[in-house]
C-alpha positions in Angstrom: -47.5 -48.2 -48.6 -45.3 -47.5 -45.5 -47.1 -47.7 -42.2 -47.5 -49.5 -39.4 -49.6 -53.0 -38.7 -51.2 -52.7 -35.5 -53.5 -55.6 -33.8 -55.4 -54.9 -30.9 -56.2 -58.2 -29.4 -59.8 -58.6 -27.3 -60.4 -61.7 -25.5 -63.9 -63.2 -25.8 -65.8 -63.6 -22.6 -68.1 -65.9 -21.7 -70.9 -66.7 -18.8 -71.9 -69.7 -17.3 -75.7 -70.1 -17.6 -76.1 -71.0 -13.3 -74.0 -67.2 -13.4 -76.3 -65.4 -15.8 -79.7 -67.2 -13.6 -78.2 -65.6 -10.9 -77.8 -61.9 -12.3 -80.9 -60.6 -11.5 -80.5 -61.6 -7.9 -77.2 -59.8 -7.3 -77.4 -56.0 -6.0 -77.8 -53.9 -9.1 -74.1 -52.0 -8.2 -72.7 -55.5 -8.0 -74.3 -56.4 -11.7 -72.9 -52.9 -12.7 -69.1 -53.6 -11.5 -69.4 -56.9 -13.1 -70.0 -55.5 -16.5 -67.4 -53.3 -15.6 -65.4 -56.2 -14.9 -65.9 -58.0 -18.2 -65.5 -55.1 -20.3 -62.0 -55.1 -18.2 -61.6 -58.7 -19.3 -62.9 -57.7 -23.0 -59.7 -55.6 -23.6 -56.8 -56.3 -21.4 -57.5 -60.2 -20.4 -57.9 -62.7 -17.6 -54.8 -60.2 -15.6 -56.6 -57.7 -13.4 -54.4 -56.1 -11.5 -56.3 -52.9 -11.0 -58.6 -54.6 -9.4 -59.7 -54.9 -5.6 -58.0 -58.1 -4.4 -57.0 -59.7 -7.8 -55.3 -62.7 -7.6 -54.1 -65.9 -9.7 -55.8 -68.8 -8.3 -53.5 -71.2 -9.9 -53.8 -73.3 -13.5 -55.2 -70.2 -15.1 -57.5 -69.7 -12.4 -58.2 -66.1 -11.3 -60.8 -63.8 -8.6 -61.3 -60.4 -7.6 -63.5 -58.3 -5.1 -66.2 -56.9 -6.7 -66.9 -55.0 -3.6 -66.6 -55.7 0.0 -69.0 -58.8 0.0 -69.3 -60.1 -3.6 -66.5 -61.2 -5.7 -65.7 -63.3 -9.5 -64.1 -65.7 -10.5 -63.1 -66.6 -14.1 -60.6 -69.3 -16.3 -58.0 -68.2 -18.8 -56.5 -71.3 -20.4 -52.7 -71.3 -22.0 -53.5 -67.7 -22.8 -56.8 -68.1 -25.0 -58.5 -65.5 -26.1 -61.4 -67.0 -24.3 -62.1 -65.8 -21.1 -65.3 -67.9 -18.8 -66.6 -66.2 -16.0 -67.9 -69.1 -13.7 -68.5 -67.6 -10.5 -70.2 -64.4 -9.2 -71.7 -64.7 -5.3 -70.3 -64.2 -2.1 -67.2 -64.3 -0.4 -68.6 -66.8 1.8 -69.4 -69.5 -0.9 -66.5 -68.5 -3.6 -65.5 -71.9 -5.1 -61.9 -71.3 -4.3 
């Protein structure tokens, strides 16, 4: 058979528990983009770019603006296809 072989490649993502605690206390449009978010993550990986204030944080280390006040933060490492989301809060207290 002639044809084509084509792999899509989604990347696994996971939460820290002290993040998924703290899901019911964010805003529910904050929760909402943060699905958004990892659904993001699910099929184009740990590289955001379309996203308010993405960034590289160094040593596969990466954030963005969820909105104005919240933001995430997640790990990527040497281009797994695990993605760990260890951060959602405040600007103010962002780990970085």
């Amino acid at each position: 058979m002639d044809g084509y072989i084509i792999t899509v490649m989604r990347f696994e993502v996971h939460i820290k528990k002290k993040v998924a605690r703290g899901l019911a206390k964010l805003p529910v449009g904050v929760r909402k983009l943060l699905f958004l978010l990892i659904a993001d993550l699910q099929s184009d990986g740990p590289v955001q770019g379309n996203w308010s204030n993405f960034s590289s944080l160094g040593k596969g280390r990466y954030h963005c603006h969820l909105n104005y006040r919240y933001v995430a933060c997640w790990t990527c490492r040497n281009k797994e296809v695990v993605i760990e989301v260890y951060y959602v809060g405040t600007r103010e207290k962002a780990p970085y």
